[in-house]
ZAMARGU-4260 file (C-alpha; in steps of 0.2 Angstrom, whole numbers, plus 5000, padded with zeros to 4 digits):
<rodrens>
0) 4991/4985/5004 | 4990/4992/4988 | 4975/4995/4978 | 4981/5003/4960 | 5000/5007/4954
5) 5005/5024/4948 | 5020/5028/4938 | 5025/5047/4939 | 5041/5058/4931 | 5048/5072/4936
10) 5040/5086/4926 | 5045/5104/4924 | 5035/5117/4918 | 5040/5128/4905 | 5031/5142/4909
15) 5037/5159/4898 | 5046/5171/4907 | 5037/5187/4911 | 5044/5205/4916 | 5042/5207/4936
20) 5037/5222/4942 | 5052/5221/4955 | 5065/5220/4941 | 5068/5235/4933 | 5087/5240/4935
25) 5099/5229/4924 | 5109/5225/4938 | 5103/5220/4957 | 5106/5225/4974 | 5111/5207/4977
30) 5130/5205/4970 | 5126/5187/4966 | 5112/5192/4954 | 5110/5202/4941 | 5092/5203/4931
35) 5089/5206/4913 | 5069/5212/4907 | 5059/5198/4898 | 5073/5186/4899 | 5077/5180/4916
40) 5090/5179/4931 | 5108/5178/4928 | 5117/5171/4945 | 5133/5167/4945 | 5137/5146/4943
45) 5141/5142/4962 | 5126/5152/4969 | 5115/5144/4956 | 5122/5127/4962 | 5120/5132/4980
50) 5102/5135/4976 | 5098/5117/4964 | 5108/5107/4979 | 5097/5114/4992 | 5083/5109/4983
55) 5088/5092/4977 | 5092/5089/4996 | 5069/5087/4995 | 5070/5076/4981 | 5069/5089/4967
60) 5083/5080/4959 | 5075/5076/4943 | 5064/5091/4942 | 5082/5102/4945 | 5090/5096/4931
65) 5077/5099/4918 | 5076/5115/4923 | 5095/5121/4924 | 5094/5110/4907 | 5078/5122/4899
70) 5087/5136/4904 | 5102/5133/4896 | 5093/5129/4882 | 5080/5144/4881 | 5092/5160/4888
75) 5106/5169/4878 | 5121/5158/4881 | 5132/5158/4896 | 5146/5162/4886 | 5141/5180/4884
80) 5141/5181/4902 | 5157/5173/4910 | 5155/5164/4927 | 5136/5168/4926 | 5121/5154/4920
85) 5105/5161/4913 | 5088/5156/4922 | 5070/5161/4918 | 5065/5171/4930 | 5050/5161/4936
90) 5061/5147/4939 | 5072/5156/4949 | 5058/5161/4961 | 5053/5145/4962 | 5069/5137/4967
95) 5072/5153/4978 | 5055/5147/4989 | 5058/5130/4990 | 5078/5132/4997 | 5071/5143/5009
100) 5057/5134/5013 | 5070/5118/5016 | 5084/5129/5023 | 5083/5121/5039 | 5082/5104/5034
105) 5100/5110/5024 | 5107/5118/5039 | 5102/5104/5050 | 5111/5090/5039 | 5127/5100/5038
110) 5128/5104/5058 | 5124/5087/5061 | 5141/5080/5049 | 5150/5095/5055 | 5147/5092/5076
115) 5141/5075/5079 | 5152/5065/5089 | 5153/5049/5075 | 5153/5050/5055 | 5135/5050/5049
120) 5129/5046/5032 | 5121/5061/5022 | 5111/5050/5011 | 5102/5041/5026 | 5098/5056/5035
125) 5089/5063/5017 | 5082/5046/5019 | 5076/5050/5035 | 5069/5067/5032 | 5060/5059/5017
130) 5051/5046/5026 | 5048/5060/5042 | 5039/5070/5028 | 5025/5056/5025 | 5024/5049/5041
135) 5020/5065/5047 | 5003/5064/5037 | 4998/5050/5051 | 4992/5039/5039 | 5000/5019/5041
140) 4996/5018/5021 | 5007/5032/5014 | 5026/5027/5015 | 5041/5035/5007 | 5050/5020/5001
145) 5069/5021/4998 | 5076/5010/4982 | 5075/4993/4992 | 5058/4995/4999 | 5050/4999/4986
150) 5060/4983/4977 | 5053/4973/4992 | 5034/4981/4990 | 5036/4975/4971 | 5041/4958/4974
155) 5026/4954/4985 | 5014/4960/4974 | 5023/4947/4963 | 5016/4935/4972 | 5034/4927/4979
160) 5045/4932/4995 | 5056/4923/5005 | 5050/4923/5024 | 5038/4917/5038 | 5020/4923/5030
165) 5010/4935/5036 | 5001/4951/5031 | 5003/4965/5044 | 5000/4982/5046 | 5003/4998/5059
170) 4986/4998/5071 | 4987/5008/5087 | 5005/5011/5085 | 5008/4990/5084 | 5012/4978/5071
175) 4995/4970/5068 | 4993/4953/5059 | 4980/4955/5047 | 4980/4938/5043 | 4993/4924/5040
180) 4996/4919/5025 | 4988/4902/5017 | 5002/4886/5019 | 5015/4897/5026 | 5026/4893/5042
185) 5014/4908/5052 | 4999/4901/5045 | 5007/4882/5051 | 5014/4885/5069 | 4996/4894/5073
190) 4997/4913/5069 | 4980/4920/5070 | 4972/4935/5064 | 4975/4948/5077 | 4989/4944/5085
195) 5001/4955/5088 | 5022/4954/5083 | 5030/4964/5098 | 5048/4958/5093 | 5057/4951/5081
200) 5077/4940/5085 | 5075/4950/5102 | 5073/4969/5095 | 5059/4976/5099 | 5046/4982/5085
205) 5033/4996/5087 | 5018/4999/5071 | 5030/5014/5067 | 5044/5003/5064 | 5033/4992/5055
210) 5044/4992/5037 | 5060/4987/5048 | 5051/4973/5056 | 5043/4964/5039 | 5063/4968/5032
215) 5068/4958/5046 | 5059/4943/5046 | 5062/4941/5026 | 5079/4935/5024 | 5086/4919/5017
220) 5079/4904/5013 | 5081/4890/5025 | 5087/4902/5041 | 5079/4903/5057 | 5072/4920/5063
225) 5062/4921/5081 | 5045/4932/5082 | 5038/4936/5097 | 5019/4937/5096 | 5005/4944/5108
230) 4987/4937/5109 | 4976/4941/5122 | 4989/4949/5134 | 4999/4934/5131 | 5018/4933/5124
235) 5025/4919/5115 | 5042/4916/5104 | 5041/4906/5088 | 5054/4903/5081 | 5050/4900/5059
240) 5062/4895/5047 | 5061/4907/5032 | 5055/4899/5013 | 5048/4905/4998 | 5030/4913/5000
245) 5020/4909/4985 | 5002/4917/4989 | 4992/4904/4979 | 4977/4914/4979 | 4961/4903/4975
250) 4961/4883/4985 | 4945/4873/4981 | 4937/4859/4988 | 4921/4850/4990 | 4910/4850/5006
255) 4897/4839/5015 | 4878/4839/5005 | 4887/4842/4989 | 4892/4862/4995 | 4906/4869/4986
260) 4919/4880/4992 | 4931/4891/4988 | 4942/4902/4998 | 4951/4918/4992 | 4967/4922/5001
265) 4972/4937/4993 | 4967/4947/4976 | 4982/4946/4966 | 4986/4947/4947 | 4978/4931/4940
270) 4964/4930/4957 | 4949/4934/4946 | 4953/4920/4930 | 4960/4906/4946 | 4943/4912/4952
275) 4932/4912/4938 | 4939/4894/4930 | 4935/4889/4950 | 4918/4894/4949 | 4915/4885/4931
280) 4921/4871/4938 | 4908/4870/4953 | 4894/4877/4940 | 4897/4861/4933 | 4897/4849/4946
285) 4879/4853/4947 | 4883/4859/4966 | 4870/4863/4980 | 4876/4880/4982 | 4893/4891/4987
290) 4903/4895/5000 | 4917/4908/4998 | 4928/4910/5010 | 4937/4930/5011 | 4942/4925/5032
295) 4960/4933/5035 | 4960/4941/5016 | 4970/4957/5019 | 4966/4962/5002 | 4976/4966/4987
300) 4971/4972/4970 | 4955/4983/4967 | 4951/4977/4950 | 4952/4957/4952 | 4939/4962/4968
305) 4928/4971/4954 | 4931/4956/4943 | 4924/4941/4954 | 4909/4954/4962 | 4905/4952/4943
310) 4902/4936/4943 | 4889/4938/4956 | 4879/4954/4950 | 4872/4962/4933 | 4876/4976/4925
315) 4877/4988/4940 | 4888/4998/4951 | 4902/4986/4962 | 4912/5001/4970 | 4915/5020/4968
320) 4929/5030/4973 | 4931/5049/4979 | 4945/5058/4978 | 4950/5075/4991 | 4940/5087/4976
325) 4924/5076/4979 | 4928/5066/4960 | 4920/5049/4959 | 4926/5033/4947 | 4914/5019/4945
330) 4916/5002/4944 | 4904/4992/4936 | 4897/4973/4932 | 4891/4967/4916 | 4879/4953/4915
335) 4878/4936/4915 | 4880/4931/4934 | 4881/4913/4941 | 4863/4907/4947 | 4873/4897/4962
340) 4867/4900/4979 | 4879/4908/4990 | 4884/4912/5006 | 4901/4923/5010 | 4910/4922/5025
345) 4922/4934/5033 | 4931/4941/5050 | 4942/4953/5057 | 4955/4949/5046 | 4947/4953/5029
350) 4951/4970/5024 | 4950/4981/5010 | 4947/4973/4992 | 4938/4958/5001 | 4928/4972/5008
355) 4925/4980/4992 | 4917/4962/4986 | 4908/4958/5004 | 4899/4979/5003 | 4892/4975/4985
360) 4887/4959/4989 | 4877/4966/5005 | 4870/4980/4996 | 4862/4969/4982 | 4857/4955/4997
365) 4867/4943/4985 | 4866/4929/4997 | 4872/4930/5018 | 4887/4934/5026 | 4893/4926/5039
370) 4906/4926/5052 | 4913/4944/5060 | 4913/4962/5056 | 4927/4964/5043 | 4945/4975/5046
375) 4939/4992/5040 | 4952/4997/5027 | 4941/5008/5013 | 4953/5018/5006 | 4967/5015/4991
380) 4985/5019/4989 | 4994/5024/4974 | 5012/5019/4970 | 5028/5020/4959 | 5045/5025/4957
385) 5049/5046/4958 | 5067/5046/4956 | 5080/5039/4944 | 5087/5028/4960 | 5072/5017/4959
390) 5063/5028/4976 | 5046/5027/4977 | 5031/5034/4987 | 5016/5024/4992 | 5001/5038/4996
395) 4983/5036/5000 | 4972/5046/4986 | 4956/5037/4987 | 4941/5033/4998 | 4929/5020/4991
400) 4912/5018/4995 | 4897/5004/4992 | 4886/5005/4979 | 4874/5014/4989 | 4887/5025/4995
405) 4894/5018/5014 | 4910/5020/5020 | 4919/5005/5024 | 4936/5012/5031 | 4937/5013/5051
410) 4919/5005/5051 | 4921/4987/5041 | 4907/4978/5035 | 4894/4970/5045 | 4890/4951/5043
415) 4871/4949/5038 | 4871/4932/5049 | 4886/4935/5065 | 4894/4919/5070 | 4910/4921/5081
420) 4923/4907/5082 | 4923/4895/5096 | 4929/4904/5113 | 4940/4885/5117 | 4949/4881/5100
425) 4965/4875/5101 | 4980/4868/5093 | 4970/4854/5090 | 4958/4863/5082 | 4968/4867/5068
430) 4975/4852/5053 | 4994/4851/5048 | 4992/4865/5036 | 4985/4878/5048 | 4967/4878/5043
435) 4953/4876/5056 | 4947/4859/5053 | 4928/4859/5048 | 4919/4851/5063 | 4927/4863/5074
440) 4923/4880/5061 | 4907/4886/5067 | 4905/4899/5054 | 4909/4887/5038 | 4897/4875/5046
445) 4884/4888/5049 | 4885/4894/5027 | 4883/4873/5022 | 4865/4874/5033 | 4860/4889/5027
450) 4864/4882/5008 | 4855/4865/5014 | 4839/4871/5022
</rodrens>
């Protein structure tokens, strides 16, 4: 669930080379080295490339090459030394600390493609290394993402995917639905929030597999894949047939005593105009009051949240962020809010930027909320490509707190008014395109009669 997108280069520093106190013969005890004052560390070509490949084995690639490029460009030429390349010294100490801090990692590999009993691919296992490095933080949000990941994280945020529609996400070490996604076949044949995708065509999928399981169920248009879900101790196979996703974000319609409503499904690039050209169209049917709906709204983009709180509030604080050194951003509304009553409703499936709108609208008591206490996702992930072959990372570098300065993630936001779905719905329960049908919504029905009274 992304909140902001990052790009970052590989940098190198160029510090200036400085005369260490250990270097003070021409020539070193180590016959691979030799050590002029002020300038920096001749090594000969194949140790210095010994030492660049280890560390471009951690993904120093990028940052390798400028530096073996500043040095050829800042010290003597090689030619006055044959067989020998010129490095600053400080940049030699630093690639010396990162190959041995990685040695094992290098000797590992080359054991492994020198003694196991099949042929292994050295680019999968670096691969697997990368992604061990960010799982070990424990966090289900950071993710190293190899070339097609990353390629696969980008074209949802696009808005349009080939599969079976639903957000998920790694919760107690299993694949959590978050929420189906509006007219999708999940959201069709009776997914809920909360259910829980054990396998998927037979294999079996844990939350730590989650990235192979949501590449699995994508796929071709018009091809069957079987999903097997969990709810309530319960298993069941679906078997969905794969087509295009479009998220259509904002769905409008009018309800019973002249109520309007609109549902959110997910914050996404043009959310916050489909929202607001929503909302001035109600404004001007003169409604009673609003309903808008953030139920099974896994979240999305941070600012289009910000966007539609300010349609609701004036000229104050919406959201702050902190990061690991205690530095806060704000984000704020200007004036000119609607005057429309309103009443916001939510469950267990709305996370993160929903929350971000339901915690403003609680700390200014900008109308009730209704409905279930809300996921619990309050913190924001950066992401963006680090390497030349389109790899990326997606980390966690934010918290985000309400206006008067509550955490939201592991807690959620409680409803001002609770209202829980019916213990007995059903199948029938639900209309063709998978939304609960109004006299059976408890919750939707209780915001029209607190909008009526």
């Amino acid at each position: 669930m992304n909140e902001r997108e990052t790009k970052k280069q590989g940098e190198y520093e160029t510090e200036e080379v400085f005369e260490h106190a250990a270097y003070v013969n021409e020539a070193s005890d180590t016959p691979e080295m030799t050590v002029r004052k002020r300038t920096g560390v001749r090594m000969k070509k194949g140790a210095f490339v010994a030492l660049l490949l280890a560390v471009c084995l951690i993904g120093a690639g990028a940052g390798g090459y400028a530096a073996y490029r500043y040095a050829e460009s800042k010290a003597p030429a090689p030619d006055s030394y044959p067989g020998y390349v010129t490095v600053p010294e400080i940049t030699y100490n630093d690639y010396k600390e990162k190959a041995e801090t990685f040695e094992r990692a290098s000797d590992l590999i080359d054991y492994i493609e020198e003694n196991y009993y099949r042929d292994v691919d050295r680019d999968t296992m670096v691969d697997g290394m990368l992604h061990g490095i960010v799982d070990s933080l424990g966090d289900p949000y950071s993710a190293y993402l190899t070339s097609e990941e990353f390629e696969t994280l980008m074209m949802s945020y696009e808005g349009e995917f080939y599969g079976i529609g639903v957000s998920v996400t790694n919760r107690d070490g299993v694949i959590y639905i978050v929420s189906p996604i509006d007219n999708t076949p999940a959201q069709r044949a009776g997914v809920r929030a909360g259910d829980v995708i054990t396998h998927v065509d037979g294999i079996a999928y844990s939350g730590d597999d989650l990235d192979a399981a949501v590449n699995h169920m994508r796929g071709e248009a018009g091809k069957s894949v079987n999903v097997t879900i969990m709810r309530d101790g319960t298993s069941k196979e679906y078997t969905f047939v794969r087509e295009k996703i479009v998220v259509e974000t904002v769905r409008t319609s009018m309800l019973e005593q002249n109520v309007g409503y609109i549902r959110i499904s997910e914050f996404e690039n043009n959310t916050a105009s489909e929202f607001k050209t929503a909302l001035k169209a109600m404004e001007k049917a003169d409604v009673t009051g609003l309903v808008v709906d953030l139920r099974s709204n896994p979240g999305g983009l941070v600012d289009q949240a910000v966007k539609i709180a300010d349609e609701f509030l004036d000229d104050c604080v919406v959201v702050y962020t902190e990061d690991r050194d205690g530095n806060r951003d704000f984000y704020s509304a200007r004036s000119g809010r609607t005057k429309l009553p309103v009443v916001f409703l939510c469950d267990g499936g709305s996370a993160s930027a929903s929350e971000i709108l339901l915690s403003a609208m609680k700390d200014y008591n900008v109308g009730e909320i209704v409905g279930k206490t809300t996921f619990g996702k309050g913190i924001i992930q950066e992401f963006g490509t680090l390497w030349s072959d389109g790899a990326g990372l997606k980390l966690t570098i934010l918290e985000y707190f309400s206006p008067n300065g509550n955490a939201i993630h592991g807690i959620g936001i409680e409803p001002t008014v609770p209202v829980d779905y019916r213990e007995d719905i059903g199948d029938d329960d639900y209309d063709d395109a998978g939304y609960l049908k109004y006299e059976s919504d408890d919750q939707l029905r209780k915001a029209v009669e607190i909008l009526t009274k």
